[in-house]
C-alpha beads as a LAMMPS data file, in Angstrom:
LAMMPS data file: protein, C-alpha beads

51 atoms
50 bonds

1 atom types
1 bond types

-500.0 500.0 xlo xhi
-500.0 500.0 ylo yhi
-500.0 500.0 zlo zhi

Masses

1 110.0

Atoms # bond

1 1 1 -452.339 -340.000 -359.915
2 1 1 -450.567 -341.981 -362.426
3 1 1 -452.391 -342.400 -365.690
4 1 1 -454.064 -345.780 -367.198
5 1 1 -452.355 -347.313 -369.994
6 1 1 -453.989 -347.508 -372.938
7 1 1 -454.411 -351.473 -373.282
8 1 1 -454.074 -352.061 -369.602
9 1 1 -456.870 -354.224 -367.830
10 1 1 -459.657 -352.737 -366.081
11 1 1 -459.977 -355.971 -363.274
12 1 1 -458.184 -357.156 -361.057
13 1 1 -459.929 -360.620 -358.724
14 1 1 -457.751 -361.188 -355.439
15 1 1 -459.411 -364.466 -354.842
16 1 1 -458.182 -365.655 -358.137
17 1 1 -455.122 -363.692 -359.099
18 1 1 -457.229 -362.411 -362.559
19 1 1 -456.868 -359.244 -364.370
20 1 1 -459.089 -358.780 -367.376
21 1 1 -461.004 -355.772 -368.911
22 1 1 -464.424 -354.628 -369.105
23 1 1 -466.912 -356.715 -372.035
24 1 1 -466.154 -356.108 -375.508
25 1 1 -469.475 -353.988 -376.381
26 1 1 -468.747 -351.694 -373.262
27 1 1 -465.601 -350.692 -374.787
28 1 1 -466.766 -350.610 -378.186
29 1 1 -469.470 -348.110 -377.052
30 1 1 -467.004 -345.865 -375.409
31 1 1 -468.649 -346.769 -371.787
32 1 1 -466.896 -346.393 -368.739
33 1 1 -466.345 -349.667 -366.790
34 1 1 -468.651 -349.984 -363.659
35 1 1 -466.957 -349.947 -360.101
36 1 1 -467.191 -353.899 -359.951
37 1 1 -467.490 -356.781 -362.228
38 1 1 -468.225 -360.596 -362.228
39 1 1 -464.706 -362.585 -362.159
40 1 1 -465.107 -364.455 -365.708
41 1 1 -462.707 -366.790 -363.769
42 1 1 -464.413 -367.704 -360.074
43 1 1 -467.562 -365.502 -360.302
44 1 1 -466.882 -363.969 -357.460
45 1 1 -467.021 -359.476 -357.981
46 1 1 -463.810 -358.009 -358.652
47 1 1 -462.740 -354.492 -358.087
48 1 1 -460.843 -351.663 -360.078
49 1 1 -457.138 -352.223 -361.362
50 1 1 -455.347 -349.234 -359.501
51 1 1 -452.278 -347.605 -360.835

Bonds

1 1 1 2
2 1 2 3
3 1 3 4
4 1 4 5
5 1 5 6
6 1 6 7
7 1 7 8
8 1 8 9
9 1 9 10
10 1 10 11
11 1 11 12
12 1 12 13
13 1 13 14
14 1 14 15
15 1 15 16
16 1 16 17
17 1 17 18
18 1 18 19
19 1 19 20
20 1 20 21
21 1 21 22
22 1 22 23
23 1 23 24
24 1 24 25
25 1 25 26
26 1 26 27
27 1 27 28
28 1 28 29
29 1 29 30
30 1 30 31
31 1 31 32
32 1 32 33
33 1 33 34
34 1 34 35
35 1 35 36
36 1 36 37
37 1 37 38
38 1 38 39
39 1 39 40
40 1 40 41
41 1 41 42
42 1 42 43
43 1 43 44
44 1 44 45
45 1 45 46
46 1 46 47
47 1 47 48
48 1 48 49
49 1 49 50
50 1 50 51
């Protein structure tokens, strides 16, 4: 499995075409990003960025 880069989103929303990362006090805690997230964008839940 290839590896994450470093700066690469966390999000990706089919419905809108979005990628974007985690929330800024997730990754400044060190936390692992949950399995889904709220688009920022539409709302609607968005899933992992696989690479």
């Amino acid at each position: 499995m290839p590896i994450k880069p470093r700066n690469a989103p966390d999000y990706y929303c089919a419905n809108c075409d979005l990628q974007f990362w985690q929330s800024l006090w997730r990754r400044l805690l060190g936390l692992k990003p949950p399995p889904f997230a709220p688009c920022p964008k539409c709302g609607r839940i968005a899933g992992p960025l696989t690479y």
